[in-house]
N, C-alpha and C positions, 0 to 999 in steps of 0.2 A: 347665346355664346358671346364673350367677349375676349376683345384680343389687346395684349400688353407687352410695351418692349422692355416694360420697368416701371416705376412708381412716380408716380408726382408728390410735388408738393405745392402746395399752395399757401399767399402770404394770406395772413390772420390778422383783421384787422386792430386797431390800436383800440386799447379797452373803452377810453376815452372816448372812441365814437362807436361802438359797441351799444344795440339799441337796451333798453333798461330790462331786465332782467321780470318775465311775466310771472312766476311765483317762486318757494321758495327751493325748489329744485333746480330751478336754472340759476337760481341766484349762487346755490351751494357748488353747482357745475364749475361759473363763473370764478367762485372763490378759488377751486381748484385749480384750474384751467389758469388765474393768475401765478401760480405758484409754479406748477409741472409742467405746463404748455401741452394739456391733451388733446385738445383741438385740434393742433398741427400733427400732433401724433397719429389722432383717430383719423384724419382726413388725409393722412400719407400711406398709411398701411392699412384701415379697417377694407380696403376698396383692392387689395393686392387680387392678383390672378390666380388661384390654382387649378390645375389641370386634375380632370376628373378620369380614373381609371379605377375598377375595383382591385386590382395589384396595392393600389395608394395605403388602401383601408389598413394592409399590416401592422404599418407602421405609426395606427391609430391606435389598434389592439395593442400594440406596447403600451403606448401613451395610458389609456384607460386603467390595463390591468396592473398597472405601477400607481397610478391613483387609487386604486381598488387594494394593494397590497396595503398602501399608507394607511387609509382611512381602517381597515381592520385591524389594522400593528396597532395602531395606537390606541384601541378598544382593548386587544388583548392584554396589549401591558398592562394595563391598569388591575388586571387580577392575576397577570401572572410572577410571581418568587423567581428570583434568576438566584437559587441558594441550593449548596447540596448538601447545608445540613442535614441530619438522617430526622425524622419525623416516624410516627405510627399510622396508619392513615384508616379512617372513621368517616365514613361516606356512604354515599347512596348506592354505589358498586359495590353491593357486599362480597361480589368473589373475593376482593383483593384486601376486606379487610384485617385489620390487624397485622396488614402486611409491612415491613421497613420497606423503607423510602425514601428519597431524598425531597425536599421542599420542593423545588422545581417537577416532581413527576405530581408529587400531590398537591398542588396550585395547578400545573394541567386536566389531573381527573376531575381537581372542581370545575375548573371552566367547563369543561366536556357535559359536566351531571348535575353541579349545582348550578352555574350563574345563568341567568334568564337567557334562550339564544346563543347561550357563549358555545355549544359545540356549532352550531351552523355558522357562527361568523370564524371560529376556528379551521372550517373547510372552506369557507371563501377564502379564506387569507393563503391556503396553502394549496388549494385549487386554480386560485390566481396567480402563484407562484410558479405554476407548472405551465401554466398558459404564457403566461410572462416572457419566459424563458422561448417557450415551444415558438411564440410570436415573433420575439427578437430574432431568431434562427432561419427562421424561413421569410421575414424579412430582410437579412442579409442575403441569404440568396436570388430571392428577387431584385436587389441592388445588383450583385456578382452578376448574374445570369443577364439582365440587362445593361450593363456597363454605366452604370450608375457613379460607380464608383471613380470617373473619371476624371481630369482634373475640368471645375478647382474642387471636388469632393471627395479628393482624400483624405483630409484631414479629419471632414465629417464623417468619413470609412471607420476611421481609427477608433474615435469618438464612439461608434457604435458598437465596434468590437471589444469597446473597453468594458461598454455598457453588460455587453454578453458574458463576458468574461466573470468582470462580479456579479454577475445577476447570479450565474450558475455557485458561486460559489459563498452570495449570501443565502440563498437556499438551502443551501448545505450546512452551512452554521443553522437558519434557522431549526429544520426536521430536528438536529442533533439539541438543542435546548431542553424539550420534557424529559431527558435523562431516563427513558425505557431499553428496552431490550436490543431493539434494534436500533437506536440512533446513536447509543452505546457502543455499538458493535462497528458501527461504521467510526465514531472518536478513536476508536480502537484501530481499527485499521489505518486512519489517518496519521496516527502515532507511528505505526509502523515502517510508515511511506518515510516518514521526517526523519527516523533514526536510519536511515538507510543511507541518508546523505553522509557520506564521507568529511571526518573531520568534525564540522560544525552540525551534524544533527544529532547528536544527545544533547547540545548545547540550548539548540532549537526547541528543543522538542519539550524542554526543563525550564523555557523563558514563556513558552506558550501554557504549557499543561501547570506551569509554577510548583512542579514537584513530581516526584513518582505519580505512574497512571494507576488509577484515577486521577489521584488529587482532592481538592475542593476549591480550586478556581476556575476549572475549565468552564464551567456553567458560566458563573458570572462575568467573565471573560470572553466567551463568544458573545454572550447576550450585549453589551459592549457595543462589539463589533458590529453585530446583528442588526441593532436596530439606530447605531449613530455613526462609529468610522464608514462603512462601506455604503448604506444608504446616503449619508451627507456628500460623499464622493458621486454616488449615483443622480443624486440629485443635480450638481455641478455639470458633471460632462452631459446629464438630459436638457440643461437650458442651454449650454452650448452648441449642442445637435440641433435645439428646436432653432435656434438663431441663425446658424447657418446655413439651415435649412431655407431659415425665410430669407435670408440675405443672398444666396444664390439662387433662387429661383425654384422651384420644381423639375424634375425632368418631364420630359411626354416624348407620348410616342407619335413616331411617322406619320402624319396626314395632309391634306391640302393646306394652305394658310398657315402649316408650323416649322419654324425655322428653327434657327441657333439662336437666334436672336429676340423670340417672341417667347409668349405662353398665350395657350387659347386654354379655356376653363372660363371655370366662374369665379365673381368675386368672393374675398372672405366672408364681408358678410355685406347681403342677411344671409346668403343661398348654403355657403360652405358652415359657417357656424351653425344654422339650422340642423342639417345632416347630420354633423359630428357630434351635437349635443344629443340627437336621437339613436344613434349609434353605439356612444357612451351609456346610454340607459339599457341599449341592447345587449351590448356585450356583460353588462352587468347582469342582467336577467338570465342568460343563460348560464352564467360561471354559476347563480343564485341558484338555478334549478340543478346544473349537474351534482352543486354540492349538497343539493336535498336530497337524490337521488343515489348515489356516488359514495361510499363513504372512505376518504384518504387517510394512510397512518391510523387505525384503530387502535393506541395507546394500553386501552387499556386490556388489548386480546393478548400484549408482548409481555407486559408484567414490568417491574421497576429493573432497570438497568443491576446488573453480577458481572464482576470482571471474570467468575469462572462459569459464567454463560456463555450460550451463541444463540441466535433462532436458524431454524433452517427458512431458505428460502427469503435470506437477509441480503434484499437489495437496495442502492438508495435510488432519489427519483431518477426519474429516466435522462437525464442531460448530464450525468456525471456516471453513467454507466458503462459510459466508453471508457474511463480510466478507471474503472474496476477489471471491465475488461480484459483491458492490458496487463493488468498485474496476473489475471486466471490463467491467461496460455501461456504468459510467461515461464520455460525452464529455471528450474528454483537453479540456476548458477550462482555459486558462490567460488570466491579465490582468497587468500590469504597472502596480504603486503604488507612490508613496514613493518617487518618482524612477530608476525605472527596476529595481525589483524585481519579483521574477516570485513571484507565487501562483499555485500548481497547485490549481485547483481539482479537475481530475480525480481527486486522491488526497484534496485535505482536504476536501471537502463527503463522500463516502464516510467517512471517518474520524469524521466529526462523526455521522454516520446511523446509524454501526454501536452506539454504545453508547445512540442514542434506539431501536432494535428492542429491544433488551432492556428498556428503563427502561419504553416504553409498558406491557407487563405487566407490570411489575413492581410500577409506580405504580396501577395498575388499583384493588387492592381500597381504595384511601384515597379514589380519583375515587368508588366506587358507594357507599360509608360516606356521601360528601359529598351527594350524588347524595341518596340517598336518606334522610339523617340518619338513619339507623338506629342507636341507639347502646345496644342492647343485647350482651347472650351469645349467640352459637349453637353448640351442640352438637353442631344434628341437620344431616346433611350434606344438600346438596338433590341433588334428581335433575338432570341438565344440562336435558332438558327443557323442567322448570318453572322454569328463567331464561332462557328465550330470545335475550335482550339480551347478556348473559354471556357464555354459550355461541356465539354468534355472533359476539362479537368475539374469542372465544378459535382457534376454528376459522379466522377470515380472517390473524390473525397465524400462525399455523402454516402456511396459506398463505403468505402473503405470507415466511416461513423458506425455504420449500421454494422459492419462486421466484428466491430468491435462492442458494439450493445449488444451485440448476439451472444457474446463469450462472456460479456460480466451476467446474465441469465444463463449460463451453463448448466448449471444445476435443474432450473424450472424447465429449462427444455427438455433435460434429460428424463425429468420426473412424470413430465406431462404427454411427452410423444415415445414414455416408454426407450429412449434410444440413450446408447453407451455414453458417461461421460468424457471418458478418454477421446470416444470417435468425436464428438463434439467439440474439446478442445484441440486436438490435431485439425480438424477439418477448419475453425476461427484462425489457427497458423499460419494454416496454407492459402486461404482465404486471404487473408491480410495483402500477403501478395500478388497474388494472382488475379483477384476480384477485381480492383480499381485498375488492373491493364485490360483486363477486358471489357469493362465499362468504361473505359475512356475510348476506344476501336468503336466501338458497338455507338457509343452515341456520335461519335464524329464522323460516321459512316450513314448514323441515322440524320444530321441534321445537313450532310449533303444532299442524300435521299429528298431533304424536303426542299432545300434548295431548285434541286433540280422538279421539281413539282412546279416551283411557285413560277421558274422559266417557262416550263409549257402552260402554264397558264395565263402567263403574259402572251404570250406568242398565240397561242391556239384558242386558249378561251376554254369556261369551263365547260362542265360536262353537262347538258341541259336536260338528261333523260330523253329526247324525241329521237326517235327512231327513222331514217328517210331509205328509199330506196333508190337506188341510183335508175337511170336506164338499159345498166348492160345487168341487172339482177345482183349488184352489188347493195349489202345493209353499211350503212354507216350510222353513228350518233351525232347528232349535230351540237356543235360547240358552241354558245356563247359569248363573245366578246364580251369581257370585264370592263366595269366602268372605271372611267378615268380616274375616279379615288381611289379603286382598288389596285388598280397599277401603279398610281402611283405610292401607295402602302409596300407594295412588292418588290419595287425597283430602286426607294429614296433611299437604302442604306448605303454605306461606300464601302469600297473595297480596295485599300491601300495595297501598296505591291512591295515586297519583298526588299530589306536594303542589301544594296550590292556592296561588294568591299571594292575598293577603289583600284585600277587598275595594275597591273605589278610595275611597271616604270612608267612613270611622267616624259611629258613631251619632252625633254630633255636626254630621254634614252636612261635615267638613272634609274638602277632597283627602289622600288616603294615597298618597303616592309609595314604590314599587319598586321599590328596586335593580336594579344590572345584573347582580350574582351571586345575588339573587333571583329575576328572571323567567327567568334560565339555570339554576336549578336545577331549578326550575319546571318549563320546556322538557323539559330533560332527566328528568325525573322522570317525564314521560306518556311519553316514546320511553322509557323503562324497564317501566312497569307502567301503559301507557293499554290502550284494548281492542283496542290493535292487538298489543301484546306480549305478552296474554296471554287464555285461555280461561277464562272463569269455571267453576270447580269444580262439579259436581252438589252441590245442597242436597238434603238428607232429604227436603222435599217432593215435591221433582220425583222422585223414587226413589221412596217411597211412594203418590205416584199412579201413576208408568206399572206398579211390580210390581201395585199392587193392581184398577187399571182394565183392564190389557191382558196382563200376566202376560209369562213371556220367549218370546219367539220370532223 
């Protein structure tokens, strides 16, 4: 293990006195090294510290499977037509022959049937899409849920939430490219959502689609998109994450020897690069087997995209399913303004909601900074536990995700568990509301629950399973005393105390009036850290009387 408060650098000496160059590999190093200064580079950073936790790896699994998205995009283009002109299609799938089609669905059936491997690297690419996405998500949370997100990595917050954001919704361009049944259905729906904007969404909808839906730009106009505007962007904000990443340090968690001020871990390399390149082959092999196994978007079971089609049991992948969601329980409300125009409210209050579920977490760590005027560093990562507050509003939004994935599968649940779809949509309604207040109780209740756990564990010690008998005929279990790591694991979090509003008049006897975002911060600051949000810590005292009065038992 080693421990670092930061980076060195060291001077490099003058080339001039630089011993001669033993063959033609150093010599070519040397050449470089004149030019870039890698030397100083490799010998300031290959040697950095990072903190080893498996929580870390998430945020690898992005890394990889956005590698793994690139390397098969750029296989697939090469055979696949972003065109809707109509074609005959003449293939090895004979259901579908003879069938019209557009360029884009029959350039995907060959990939699929004719080009060597092209359907299995067609299910990595959209297999690692789904991961991708699924990884980014629940590595956000594991930042959320730890207080990661703290300053100075807000910015990096953003950066990642940016990342999430188009990830989900180059996804969604991508699925929609083969121009079938169902990815149709969903451009379709998409149209819908855009005309629903008041004023500027026919406007929108006619700059994007480049004419009445269908068209025949939408193809080559997402593909566009797909694989150069929002990838190129993605690119961007991912070396900006990775850099702040390294230029602020890592977080870690609570133990002996780690401060604010340190990092214990291993170096980059060889130890960390070792790992991560073995990892990278890992995560490869299995997105490689599930897509062997697995098979996503079956093209050609949907048949070529009909605007007076639908398929049943048309949903898209599952991280955009909560704004399908929203639009199925939504009441079809419509009103009529401005003389006889019609607002669908059924599609645009959904549409307005869909990007405030995201922005609520997203905006989070700026609301608790304020909340709390905290405006220090933090290094040390906390346990979700000992933010109760946090952690319960993190838990009731993931709720309140899930109840809304629930409701864009209305349909499948109703097909498959046999039950009403009516009851189903009224139940996603009611849900909506009611869900995330009870899952925010429930866990802020449960992670006092452990709060108070980890106190009697400091204080009494754990549970050893031995059985003693007293001498008046009393059984007791005898307790343990925890080691001094583990207490101090259990005790090093902090626990800030509530801001007060300032007195009502100053030594001078004069009234002091309180702002409204004063006594709201205020408010907000005891439902953060009053004694209802949190369990006060064992003090030494209280541990050195019960070990030395009553001992463990």
């Amino acid at each position: 293990m080693s421990s670092a408060s930061g980076t060195s650098t060291g001077a490099t000496k003058p080339s001039s006195t630089r011993a001669k160059p033993a063959n033609k590999v150093e010599s070519a190093a040397d050449w470089v090294d004149g030019r870039l200064g890698i030397y100083t580079l490799a010998k300031s950073n290959l040697r950095k510290i990072f903190p080893d936790h498996w929580s870390f790896m998430l945020g690898e699994i992005c890394l990889y499977t956005f590698i793994i998205i690139i390397l098969t995009g750029v296989y697939l283009t090469l055979f696949f037509k972003p065109s809707m002109a109509e074609t005959v299609y003449h293939g090895s799938y004979v259901p579908l022959n003879g069938i019209r089609m557009s360029e884009a669905y029959a350039s995907t059936m060959n990939i699929s049937f004719e080009v060597r491997g092209g359907l299995l690297i067609r299910q990595i690419h959209h297999w690692a899409a789904i991961v991708f996405v699924a990884a980014m998500l629940v590595h956000m949370m594991r930042v959320f849920f730890t207080g990661a997100f703290r300053k100075p990595r807000e910015i990096n917050w953003l950066f990642g939430a940016g990342l999430l954001f188009l990830g989900m919704f180059d996804g969604f361009m991508g699925y929609s490219l083969p121009d079938d049944l169902l990815s149709g259905t969903g451009i379709r729906f998409m149209e819908g959502a855009i005309l629903a904007v008041p004023i500027v969404g026919s406007y929108l909808a006619m700059f994007l689609y480049g004419g009445q839906f269908p068209g025949t730009d939408i193809v080559p106009r997402f593909f566009t998109i797909h694989v150069l505007l929002i990838p190129g962007i993605m690119l961007g904000l991912l070396v900006a994450h990775l850099i702040l990443v390294f230029y602020h340090k890592h977080t870690q968690f609570a133990g002996p020897g780690r401060t604010e001020k340190n990092v214990v871990g291993m170096p980059l390399m060889p130890v960390y690069m070792a790992k991560a390149g073995g990892f990278f082959f890992l995560v490869f092999g299995v997105i490689a087997a599930i897509s062997a196994i697995a098979t996503v978007n079956p093209i050609w079971a949907y048949g070529p995209y009909r605007p007076d089609q639908v398929s049943t049991d048309a949903q898209p992948d599952w991280y955009m399913g909560f704004s399908e969601g929203l639009i199925r329980v939504m009441p079809g409300w419509e009103i009529s303004v401005w003389g006889g125009h019609t607002l669908n409210l059924g599609v645009f209050i959904p549409l307005m909601v869909f990007p405030l579920v995201l922005a609520v977490i997203w905006l989070y760590p700026f609301v608790e900074a304020w909340v709390t005027n905290d405006k220090r560093e933090h290094h040390i990562a906390d346990r979700p536990r000992n933010a109760p507050v946090r952690t319960a509003f993190g838990a009731a939004w993931i709720s309140l995700y899930l109840i809304l994935l629930a409701g864009g599968g209305n349909d499948l649940i109703a097909t498959h568990l046999h039950l009403s779809i009516n009851t189903i949509t009224y139940a996603v309604r009611i849900g909506f509301f009611v869900v995330p207040v009870v899952v925010f109780v429930i866990t802020k209740r449960w992670c006092l629950g452990l709060q108070r756990r980890d106190k009697e564990k400091v204080l009494h010690g754990r549970e050893s399973g031995i059985i003693k008998r007293l001498p008046h005929g009393e059984f007791i279990e005898v307790h343990a005393e925890l080691s001094a790591q583990d207490k101090f694991k259990l005790t090093a979090h902090e626990q800030p105390q509530p801001i007060e509003l300032p007195a009502e008049v100053d030594e001078n006897g004069v009234a002091r009036k309180a702002g409204v975002l004063a006594k709201t911060r205020s408010k907000l600051s005891e439902g953060f850290y009053g004694e209802s949000a949190q369990i006060a810590k064992p003090t030494a005292e209280e541990h050195a009387e019960i070990t030395s009065g009553h001992g463990h038992h």
